[in-house]
C-alpha positions in Angstrom: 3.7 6.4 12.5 6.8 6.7 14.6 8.5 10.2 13.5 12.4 10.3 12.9 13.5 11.8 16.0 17.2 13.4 17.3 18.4 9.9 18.3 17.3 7.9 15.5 18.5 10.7 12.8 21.7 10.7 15.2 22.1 6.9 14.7 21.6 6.8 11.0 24.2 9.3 10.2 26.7 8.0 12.8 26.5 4.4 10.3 26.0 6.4 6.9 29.5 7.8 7.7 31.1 4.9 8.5 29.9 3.1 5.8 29.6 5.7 3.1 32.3 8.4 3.2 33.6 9.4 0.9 31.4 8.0 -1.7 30.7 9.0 -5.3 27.2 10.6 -6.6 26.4 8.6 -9.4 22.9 8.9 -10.1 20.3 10.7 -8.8 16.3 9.5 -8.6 13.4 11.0 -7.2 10.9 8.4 -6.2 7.6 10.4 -5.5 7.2 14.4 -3.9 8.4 14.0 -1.0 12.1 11.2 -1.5 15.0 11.5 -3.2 17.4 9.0 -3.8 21.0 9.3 -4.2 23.3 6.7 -6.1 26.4 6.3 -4.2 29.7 4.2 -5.2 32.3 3.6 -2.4 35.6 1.5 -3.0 33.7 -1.6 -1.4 30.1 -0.9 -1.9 27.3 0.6 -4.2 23.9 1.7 -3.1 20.9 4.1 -2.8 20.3 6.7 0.0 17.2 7.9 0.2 16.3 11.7 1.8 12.7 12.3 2.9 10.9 15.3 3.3 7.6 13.3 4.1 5.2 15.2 6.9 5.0 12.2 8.5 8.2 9.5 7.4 10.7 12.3 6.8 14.1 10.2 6.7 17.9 9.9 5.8 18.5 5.9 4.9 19.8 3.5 2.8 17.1 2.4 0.8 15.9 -0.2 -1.9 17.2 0.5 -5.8 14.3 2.7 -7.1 11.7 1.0 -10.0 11.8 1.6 -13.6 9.9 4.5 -14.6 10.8 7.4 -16.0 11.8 10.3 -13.2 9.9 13.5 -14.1 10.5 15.3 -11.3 11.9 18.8 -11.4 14.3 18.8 -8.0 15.7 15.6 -8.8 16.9 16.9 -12.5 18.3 19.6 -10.6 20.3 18.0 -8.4 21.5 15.7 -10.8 22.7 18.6 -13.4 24.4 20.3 -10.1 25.9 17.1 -7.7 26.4 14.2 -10.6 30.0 13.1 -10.6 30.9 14.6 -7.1 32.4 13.2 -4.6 30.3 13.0 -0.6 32.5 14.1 1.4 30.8 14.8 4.5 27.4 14.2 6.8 27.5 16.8 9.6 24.4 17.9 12.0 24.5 21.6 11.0 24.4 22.7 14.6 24.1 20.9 18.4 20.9 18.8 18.8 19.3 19.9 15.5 17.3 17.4 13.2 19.5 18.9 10.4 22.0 17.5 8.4 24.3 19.0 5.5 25.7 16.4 3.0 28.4 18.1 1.4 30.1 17.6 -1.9 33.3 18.5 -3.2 35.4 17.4 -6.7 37.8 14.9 -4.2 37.8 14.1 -0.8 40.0 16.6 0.9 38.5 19.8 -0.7 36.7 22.3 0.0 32.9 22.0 -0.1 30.8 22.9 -3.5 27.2 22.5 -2.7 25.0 21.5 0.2 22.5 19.4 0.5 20.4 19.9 3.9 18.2 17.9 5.0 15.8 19.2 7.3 14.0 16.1 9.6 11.3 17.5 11.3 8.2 16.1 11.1 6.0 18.5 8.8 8.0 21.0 8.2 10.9 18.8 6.8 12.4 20.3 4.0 15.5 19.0 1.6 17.7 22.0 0.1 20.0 22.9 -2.1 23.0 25.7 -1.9 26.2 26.5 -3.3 29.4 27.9 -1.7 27.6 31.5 -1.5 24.6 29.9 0.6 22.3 31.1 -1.9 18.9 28.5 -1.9 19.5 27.0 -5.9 16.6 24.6 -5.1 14.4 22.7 -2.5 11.9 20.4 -2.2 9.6 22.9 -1.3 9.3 26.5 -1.4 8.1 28.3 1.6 6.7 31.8 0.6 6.3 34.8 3.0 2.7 34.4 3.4 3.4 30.3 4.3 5.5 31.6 7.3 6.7 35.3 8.2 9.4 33.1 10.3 11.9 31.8 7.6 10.3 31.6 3.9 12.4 29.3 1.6 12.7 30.8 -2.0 15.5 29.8 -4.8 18.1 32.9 -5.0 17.6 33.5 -1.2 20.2 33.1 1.6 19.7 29.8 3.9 18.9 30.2 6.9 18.8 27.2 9.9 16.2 26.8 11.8 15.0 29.1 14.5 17.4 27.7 17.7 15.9 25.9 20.4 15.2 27.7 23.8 15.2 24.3 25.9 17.7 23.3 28.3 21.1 21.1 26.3 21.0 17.8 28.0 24.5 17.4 29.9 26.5 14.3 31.0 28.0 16.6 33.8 24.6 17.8 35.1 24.4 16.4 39.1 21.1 14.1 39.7 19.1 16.9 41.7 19.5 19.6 39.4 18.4 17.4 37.0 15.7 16.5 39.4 14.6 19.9 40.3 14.5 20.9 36.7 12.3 18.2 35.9 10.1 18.2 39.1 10.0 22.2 39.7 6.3 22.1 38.4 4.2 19.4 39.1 2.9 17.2 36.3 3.4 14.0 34.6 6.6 12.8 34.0 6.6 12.6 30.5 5.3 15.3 29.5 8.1 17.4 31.7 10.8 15.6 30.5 9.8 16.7 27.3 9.0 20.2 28.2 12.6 20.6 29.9 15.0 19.6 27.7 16.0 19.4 24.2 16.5 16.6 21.7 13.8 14.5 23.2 11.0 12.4 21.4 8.1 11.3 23.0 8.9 7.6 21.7 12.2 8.3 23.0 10.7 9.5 26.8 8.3 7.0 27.1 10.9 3.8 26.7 13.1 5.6 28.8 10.7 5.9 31.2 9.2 2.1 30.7 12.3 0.9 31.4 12.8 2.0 34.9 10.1 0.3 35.5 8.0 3.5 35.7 4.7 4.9 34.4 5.0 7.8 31.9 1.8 9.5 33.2 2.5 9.1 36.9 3.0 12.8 38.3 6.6 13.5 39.5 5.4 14.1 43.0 4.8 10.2 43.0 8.6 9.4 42.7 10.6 8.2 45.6 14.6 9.1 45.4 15.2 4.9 44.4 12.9 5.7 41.6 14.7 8.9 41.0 18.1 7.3 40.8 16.6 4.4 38.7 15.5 6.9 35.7 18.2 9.1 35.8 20.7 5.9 35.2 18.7 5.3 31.9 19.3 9.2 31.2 22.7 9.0 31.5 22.5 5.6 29.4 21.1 7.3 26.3 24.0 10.3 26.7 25.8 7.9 26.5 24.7 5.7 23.6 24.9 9.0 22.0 28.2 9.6 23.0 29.6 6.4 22.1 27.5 5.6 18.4 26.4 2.8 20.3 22.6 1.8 18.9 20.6 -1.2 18.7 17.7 -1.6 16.2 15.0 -3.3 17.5 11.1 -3.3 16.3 8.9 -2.5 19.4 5.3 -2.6 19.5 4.7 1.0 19.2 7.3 1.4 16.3 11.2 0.8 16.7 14.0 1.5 19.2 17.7 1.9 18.5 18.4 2.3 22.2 19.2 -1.3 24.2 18.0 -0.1 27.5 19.6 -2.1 30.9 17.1 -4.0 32.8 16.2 -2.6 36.2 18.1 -4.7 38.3 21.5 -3.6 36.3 24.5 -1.9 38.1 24.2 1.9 37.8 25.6 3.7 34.8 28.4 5.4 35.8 30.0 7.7 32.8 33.8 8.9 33.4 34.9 10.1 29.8 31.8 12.3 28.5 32.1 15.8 26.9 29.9 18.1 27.4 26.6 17.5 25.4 27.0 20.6 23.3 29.7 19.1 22.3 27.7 15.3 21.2 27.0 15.8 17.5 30.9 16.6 17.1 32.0 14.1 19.0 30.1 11.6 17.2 32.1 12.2 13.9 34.8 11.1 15.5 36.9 7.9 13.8 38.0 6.9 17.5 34.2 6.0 18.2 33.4 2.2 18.4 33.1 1.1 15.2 29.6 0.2 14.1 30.4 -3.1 12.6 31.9 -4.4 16.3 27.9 -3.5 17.9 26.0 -4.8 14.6 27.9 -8.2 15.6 25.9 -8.0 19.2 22.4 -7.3 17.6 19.4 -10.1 18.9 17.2 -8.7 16.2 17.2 -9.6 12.2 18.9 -6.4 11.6 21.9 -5.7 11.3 22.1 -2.2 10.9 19.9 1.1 11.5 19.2 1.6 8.1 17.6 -2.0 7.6 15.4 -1.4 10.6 14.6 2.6 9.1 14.2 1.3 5.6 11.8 -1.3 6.8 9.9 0.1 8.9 9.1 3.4 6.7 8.7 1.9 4.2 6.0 -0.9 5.7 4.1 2.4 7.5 4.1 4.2 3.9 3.2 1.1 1.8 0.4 0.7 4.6 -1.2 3.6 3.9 -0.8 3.6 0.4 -2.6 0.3 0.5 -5.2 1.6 2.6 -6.1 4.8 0.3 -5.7 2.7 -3.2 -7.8 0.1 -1.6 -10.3 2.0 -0.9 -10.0 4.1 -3.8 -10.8 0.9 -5.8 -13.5 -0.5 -3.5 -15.8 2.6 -4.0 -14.8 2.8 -7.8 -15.7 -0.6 -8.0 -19.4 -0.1 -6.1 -20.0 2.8 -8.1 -19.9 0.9 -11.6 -21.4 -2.3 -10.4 -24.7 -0.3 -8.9 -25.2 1.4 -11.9 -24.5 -1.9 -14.2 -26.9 -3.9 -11.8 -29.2 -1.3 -12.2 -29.2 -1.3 -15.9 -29.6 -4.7 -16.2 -32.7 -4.8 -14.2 -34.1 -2.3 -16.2 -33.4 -4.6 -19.3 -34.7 -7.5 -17.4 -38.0 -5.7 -17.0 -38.3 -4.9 -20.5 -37.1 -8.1 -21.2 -40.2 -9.9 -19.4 -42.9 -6.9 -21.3 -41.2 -8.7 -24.7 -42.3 -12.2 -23.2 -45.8 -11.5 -24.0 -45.6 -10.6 -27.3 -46.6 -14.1 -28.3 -49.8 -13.9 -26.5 -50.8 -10.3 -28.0 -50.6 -12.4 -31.2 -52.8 -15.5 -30.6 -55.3 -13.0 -28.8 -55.0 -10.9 -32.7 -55.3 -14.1 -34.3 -58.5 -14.9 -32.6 -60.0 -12.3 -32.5 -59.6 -12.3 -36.1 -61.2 -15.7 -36.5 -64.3 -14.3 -34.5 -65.1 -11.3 -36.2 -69.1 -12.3 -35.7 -69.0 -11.8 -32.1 -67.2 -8.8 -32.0 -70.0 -5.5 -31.4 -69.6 -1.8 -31.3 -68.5 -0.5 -27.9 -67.2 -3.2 -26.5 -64.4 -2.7 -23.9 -63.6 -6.8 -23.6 -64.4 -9.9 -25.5 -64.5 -13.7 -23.8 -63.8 -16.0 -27.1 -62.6 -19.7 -26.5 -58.8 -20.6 -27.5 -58.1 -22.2 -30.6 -56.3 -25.3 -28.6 -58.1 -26.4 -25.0 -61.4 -23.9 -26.1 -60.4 -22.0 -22.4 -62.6 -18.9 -22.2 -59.7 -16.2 -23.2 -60.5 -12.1 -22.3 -59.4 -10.0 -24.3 -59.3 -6.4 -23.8 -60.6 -4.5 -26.6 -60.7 -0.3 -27.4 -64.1 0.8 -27.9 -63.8 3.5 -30.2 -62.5 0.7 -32.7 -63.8 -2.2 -34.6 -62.3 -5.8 -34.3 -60.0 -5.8 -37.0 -58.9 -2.4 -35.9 -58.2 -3.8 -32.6 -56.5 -7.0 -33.8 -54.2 -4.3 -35.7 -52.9 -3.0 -32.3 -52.4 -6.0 -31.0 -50.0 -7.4 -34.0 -48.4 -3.9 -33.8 -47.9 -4.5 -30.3 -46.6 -7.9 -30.8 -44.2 -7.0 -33.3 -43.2 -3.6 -31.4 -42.2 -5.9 -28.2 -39.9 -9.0 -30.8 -38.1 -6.0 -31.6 -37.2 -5.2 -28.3 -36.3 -8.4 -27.7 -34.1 -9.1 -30.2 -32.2 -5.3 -29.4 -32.7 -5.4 -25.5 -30.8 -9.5 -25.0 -27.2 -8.4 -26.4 -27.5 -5.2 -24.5 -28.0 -7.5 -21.5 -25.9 -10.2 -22.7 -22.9 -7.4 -22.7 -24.2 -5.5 -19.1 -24.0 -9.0 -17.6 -20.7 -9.6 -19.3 -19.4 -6.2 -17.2 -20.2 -7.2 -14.1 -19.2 -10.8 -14.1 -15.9 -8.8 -14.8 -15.9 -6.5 -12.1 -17.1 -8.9 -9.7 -13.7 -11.3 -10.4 -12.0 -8.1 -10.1 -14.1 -7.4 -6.4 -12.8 -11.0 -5.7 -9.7 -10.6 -6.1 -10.0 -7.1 -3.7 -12.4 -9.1 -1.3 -9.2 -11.2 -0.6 -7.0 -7.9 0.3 -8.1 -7.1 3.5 -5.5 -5.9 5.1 -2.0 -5.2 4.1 0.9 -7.7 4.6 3.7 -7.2 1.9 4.8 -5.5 -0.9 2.9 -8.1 -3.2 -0.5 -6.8 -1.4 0.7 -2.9 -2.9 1.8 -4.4 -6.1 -1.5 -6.4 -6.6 -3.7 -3.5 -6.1 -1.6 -1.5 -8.4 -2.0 -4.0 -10.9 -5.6 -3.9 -10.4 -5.4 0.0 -11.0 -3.8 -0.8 -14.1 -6.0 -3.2 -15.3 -9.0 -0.9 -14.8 -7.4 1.8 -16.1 -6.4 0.1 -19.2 -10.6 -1.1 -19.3 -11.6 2.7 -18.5 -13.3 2.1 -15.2 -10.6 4.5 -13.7 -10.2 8.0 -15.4 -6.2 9.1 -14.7 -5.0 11.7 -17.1 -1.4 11.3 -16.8 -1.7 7.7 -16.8 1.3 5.8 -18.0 1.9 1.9 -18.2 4.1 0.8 -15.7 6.7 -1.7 -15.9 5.5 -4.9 -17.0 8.8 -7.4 -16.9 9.0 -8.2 -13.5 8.5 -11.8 -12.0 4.7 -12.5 -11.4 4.6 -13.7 -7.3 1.7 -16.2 -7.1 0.2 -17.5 -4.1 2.2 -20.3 -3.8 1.3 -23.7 -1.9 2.0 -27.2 -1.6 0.3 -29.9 -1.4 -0.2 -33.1 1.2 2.1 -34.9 -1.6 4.2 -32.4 -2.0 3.0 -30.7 -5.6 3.3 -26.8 -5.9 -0.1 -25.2 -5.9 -0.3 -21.5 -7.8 -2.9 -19.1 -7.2 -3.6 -16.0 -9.1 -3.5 -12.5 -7.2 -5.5 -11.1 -9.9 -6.7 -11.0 -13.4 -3.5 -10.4 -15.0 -2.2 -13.1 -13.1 -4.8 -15.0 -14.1 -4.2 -15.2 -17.4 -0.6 -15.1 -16.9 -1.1 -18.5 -14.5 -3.7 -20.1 -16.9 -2.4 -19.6 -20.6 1.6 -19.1 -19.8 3.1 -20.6 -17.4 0.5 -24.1 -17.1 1.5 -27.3 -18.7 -0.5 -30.0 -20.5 0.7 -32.2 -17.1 -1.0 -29.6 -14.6 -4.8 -29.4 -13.7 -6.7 -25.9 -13.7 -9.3 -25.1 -10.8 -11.7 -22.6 -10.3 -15.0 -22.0 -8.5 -18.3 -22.7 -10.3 -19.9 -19.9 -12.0 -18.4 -17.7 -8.6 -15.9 -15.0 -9.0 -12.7 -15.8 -7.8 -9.2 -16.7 -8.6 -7.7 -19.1 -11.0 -5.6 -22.2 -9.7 -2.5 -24.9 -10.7 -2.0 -27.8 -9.8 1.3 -28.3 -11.1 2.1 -32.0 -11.8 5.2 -33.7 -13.5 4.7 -36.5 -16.2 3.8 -40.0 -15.1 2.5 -38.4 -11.5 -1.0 -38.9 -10.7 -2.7 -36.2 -8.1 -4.4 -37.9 -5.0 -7.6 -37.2 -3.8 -5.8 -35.4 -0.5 -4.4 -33.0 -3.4 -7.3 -32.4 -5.3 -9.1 -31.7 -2.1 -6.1 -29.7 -0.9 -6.5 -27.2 -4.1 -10.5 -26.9 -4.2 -10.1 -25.8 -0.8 -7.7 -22.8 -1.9 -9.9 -22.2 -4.8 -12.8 -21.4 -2.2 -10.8 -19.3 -0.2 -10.0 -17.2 -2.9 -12.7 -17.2 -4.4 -16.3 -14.1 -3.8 -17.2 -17.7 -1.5 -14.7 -17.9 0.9 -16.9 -17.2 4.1 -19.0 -20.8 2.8 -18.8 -23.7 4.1 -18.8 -25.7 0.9 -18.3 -24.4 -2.4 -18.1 -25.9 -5.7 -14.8 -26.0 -7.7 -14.1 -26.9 -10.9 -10.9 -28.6 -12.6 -10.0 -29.4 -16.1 -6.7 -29.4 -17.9 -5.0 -26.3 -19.2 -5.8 -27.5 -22.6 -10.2 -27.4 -22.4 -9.3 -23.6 -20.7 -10.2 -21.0 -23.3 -10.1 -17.3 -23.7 -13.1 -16.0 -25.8 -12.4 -13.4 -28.7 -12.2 -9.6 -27.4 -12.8 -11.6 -23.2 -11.6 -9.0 -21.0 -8.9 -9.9 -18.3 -9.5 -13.0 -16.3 -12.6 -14.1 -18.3 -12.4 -17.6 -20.0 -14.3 -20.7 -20.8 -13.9 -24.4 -20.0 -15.3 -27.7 -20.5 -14.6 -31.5 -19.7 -14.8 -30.0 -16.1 -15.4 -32.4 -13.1 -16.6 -30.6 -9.3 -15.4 -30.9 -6.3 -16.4 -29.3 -3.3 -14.2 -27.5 -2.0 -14.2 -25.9 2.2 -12.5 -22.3 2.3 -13.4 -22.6 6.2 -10.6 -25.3 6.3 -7.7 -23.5 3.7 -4.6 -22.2 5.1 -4.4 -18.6 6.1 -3.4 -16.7 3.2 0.4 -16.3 2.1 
C-alpha cells in the first residue's frame, strides 16, 4: 500500500483549505482504532473528514458519511465533549517539510486558537493528538510510554512535542543544477536510493515517477548519467518545486498506487521557474489565497476525479477494504473447514453404526431358526448349518459354546433388539448432522464465489456471512452486536437476451430476502439441483412469457454461482415463487420446492461475475 507521503499530505491540505475553511465541527465519529471522522458544515457544503493514524493508510481526507452503529470509542467522546460546536479555523503544516498538520479551532473565525488537533502522517508512527492553548497532551490516539520510545513518549497531561527535526538537506528552487548534481552523485550508487538519501520530503513513490519520467531507470548508478540526462531529471525536480509551490496537483491512479503530480513528457521545453521562494519557505507559501485556485486545475483533470480527496478516499479505502476482505475471508474459510470436517466426520461415524443396525433383521431370523431347530443343536458347538425357512439355503450360524441353543437364540434377539434401538436414535442424529452441513456448504458456496475482492458489496457480503454465522453460533465473538440491518439488499443483477432483470443472491440472507420478499407470483425461481449454491429470479411482468434463450440465460447464472461452477453442465431447477417453501425452524437459505422442471445449465458459458 502506497503510504501518504510529503506531497500527497501537501496536496490534500492545500484543497481541504480551500474548500473547508472556516468550517463548523458538528459531529464527531470514530470509525475503527486507528480514523476519526470529523462532521464539518461550511456556508456552501457539509461533509466528513476523516484523520488516520493507520501504520500503513495513515490519512487526512474527505471521506464517506460513517455507518450506523453506535461509536464506543473513547478518543472520539473526547474530542467531541472538547471541539463540538467550534469553529476550524485553520490547517497548517506545523513546521517546513513535516508530515504534520495542526487543525485548529477557535469560538469564530478570527480568534485566537483553543485546541489543537495534530495529525501526525507518518507511516507507523502516525499519531492524532489533542492539546489545549497550554500545549498540555489532553488526548491521543495512542499513548507512547517511556519504555515504547526514550525519544518523545506521548502521555495525557504532558507537553507536546513535534517530531525530532530532520537532518537532510531542504530541497531549494534556487539551488544551481551541479550542486544539485554533486550532492546527489558525490557517492556512487543508484539513483533512487541517493535521491532519497539526500534530501528531504521525498517518497520513494514520489522518486521513482520522477525518475520514470525522464525517461530514466531508478536503479541505474549515477555514474551512468550523461549531462542530457542530467538536465532531463533535474527539469522534473524543479517541476515538482514547483507543483508544490503553485497547489498545482493532478490525481491520477497509476499502477503502483496513485500520483498527484502531472509529470511533462520528455520531449517538453525545459522548466524554467522565475517567481519561487525559497523552499523553507513552501508550506507557508502554500496557504496563501493568491495561489491558483484549485477549482481552475480540477477543470483540467483527464482522470474521473475531480479532486485529491476523491482519488485518497478511494484509493485507501479500496487498499483497506482489500485487506479486510482478505483476513475475514479467510477467517471464514478455515472456520468453515473446521466445522464441516468434524460434521463429516460425525456423520460417518453414524453411517457406520447405521449399517451395524442393518443386520439386526438377520440376527432375528438366524434366533428364530435356530429356535425352530432345537433338535440339532449339541453341546459345544461353536456353529450350526440349518436350512432357511424360505429357499431351505444352508444358513451358518455362529453359536457360543458355553451355552445351549435357546440360550444362544437369547443373544441374538437381544442383539437384534439392541441394534433397532440404535436405529431408531442414531437416523435423526444423522438426519440433523446432514442438515448442518448442507447448511454450511450453501454458506461455502456462497464464499466459493468470493474470490477475490472487487467492491464494497464483496466486504459487505462476507460481513453478512459473519453475521449469519454468528447469529447460528459457528463463530464465537463476545462483543458481538447486530449490525445495521435496513440498508438496500444489492443483488447480482443481470439481464436477459429479452431484456428481463435476473437477480441473484450474494448469500443466505439474500436468499431468503430474494426468494420469500421481493419475488412475485409472475417471476420464476431457479436453483441448482440438490447442489449448494445461490438462489435466482427471473423477474417477469404479467402477460410476458420467458423464452427458452432466457431460461437458458438464468440456468447458466445459477451454475455459476452455484458449489458447480467449474462443470460443464449442471442441473438447475425452476418453479414459481409460490411451490418455494421454508421448512419450520430451516436455517438461512434452506427451503423446499416442488412442481420443479430441469434445465441444464453451463457455468463455463455465464458472464463474469458483477
Amino acid at each position: 500500500m502506497q503510504p501518504v507521503d510529503f506531497t500527497t499530505l501537501t496536496a490534500a491540505c492545500s484543497e481541504l483549505r480551500a474548500q473547508w475553511l472556516p468550517a463548523r465541527l458538528e459531529q464527531v465519529y470514530q470509525r475503527d482504532r486507528f480514523t476519526v471522522s470529523l462532521a464539518l458544515r461550511t456556508m456552501n457544503q457539509r461533509g466528513w473528514i476523516d484523520i488516520s493514524s493507520h501504520p500503513a493508510a495513515a490519512r487526512i481526507c474527505v471521506g464517506d458519511s460513517p455507518p450506523r452503529i453506535p461509536d464506543t470509542f473513547t478518543f472520539s467522546e473526547q474530542l467531541r465533549h472538547q471541539l463540538s460546536g467550534l469553529a476550524l479555523v485553520s490547517i497548517a503544516p506545523v513546521s517546513p517539510w513535516e508530515r504534520v498538520i495542526d487543525l485548529q479551532f477557535a469560538k469564530r473565525p478570527g480568534e485566537p486558537a483553543l485546541w489543537h488537533l495534530y495529525a501526525e502522517i507518518m507511516g507507523k508512527y502516525s499519531n492524532v493528538i489533542l492539546t489545549a492553548e497550554d500545549n498540555l497532551v489532553v488526548t491521543c490516539a495512542h499513548q507512547v510510554s517511556a519504555k515504547q520510545s526514550s525519544v518523545r513518549p506521548i502521555q495525557t497531561g504532558q507537553p507536546y512535542e513535534l517530531p525530532p527535526s530532520l537532518t537532510d538537506a531542504v530541497p531549494s528552487a534556487i539551488e544551481s543544477l551541479d550542486r544539485w548534481k554533486e550532492r546527489i552523485s558525490l557517492v556512487p550508487g543508484q539513483l533512487k536510493i541517493n535521491l532519497l538519501k539526500n534530501y528531504r520530503g521525498l517518497s520513494k513513490v514520489l522518486v521513482v515517477s520522477m525518475i520514470r519520467s525522464a525517461n530514466l531507470d531508478p536503479e541505474q548508478s549515477t555514474d551512468s548519467l550523461n549531462p542530457g540526462e542530467w538536465q532531463q531529471l533535474f527539469q522534473r525536480w524543479l517541476h515538482w518545486l514547483q507543483c508544490l509551490e503553485n497547489s498545482k496537483f493532478q490525481p491520477s491512479f497509476t499502477p503502483e498506487g496513485y500520483s498527484v503530480i502531472d509529470w511533462p513528457k520528455p520531449e517538453n521545453n525545459p522548466i524554467r521557474l522565475t517567481s519561487v521562494k525559497s523552499v523553507t519557505e513552501l508550506p507557508t507559501a502554500i496557504e496563501l489565497t493568491s495561489v491558483k485556485s484549485v477549482t481552475e486545475s480540477v477543470a483540467e483533470l483527464p482522470s474521473s476525479f475531480t479532486s485529491i480527496q476523491q482519488l485518497l478516499n478511494s484509493y485507501y479505502t479500496g487498499e483497506i477494504n482489500q485487506q479486510l476482505f482478505v483476513q475475514l475471508r479467510h477467517q471464514l474459510t478455515q472456520k468453515l473447514n473446521n466445522v464441516l470436517a468434524k460434521l463429516r466426520l460425525k456423520a460417518n461415524t453414524f453411517k457406520e453404526r447405521l449399517q451395524q443396525s442393518a443386520d439386526a433383521d438377520t440376527h432375528k431370523s438366524q434366533a428364530d431358526l435356530l429356535m425352530a431347530s432345537l433338535q440339532h443343536w449339541e453341546p459345544g458347538m461353536k456353529s450350526i448349518s440349518l436350512p432357511d425357512f424360505e429357499t431351505e439355503k444352508p444358513v451358518i450360524i455362529a453359536l457360543n459354546p458355553e451355552k445351549n441353543a435357546v440360550q444362544n437364540a437369547q443373544a441374538l434377539y437381544k442383539k437384534h433388539q439392541k441394534l433397532k434401538r440404535a436405529r431408531i436414535a442414531v437416523e435423526p442424529l444423522l438426519a440433523a448432522v446432514q442438515e448442518e452441513i448442507d447448511y454450511l456448504e450453501q454458506v461455502e458456496a456462497a464464499l466459493s464465489v468470493l474470490e477475490t475482492y472487487r467492491n464494497t458489496q464483496d466486504l459487505q457480503t462476507l460481513a453478512e456471512i459473519r453475521e449469519e454465522l454468528i447469529q447460528q453460533k459457528y463463530l464465537d465473538v463476545p462483543d458481538y452486536r447486530s449490525s445495521d440491518k435496513t440498508g438496500a439488499i444489492e443483488f447480482h443483477r443481470y439481464q436477459t437476451p429479452s431484456g428481463f432483470e435476473l437477480l441473484i443472491g450474494r448469500n443466505n440472507r439474500q436468499n431468503d430476502q430474494l426468494t420469500f420478499r421481493t419475488a412475485n407470483d409472475y417471476d420464476l425461481w431457479f436453483h441448482t439441483l440438490e447442489i449448494p449454491g445461490s438462489h435466482a429470479l427471473l423477474r417477469l411482468t404479467p402477460g410476458t412469457v420467458a423464452e427458452e434463450t432466457d431460461l437458458q440465460f438464468a440456468a447458466d447464472m445459477t451454475a455459476y454461482y452455484s458449489r458447480a461452477r467449474h462443470s460443464e453442465q449442471v442441473p438447475v431447477v425452476y418453479t414459481e415463487p409460490k411451490y418455494v417453501y421454508k421448512p419450520k425452524g430451516a436455517k438461512p437459505g434452506m427451503v423446499v420446492y416442488k412442481q420443479e422442471r430441469i434445465v441444464w445449465g453451463r457455468p463455463q458459458q455465464a458472464p463474469a461475475g458483477s
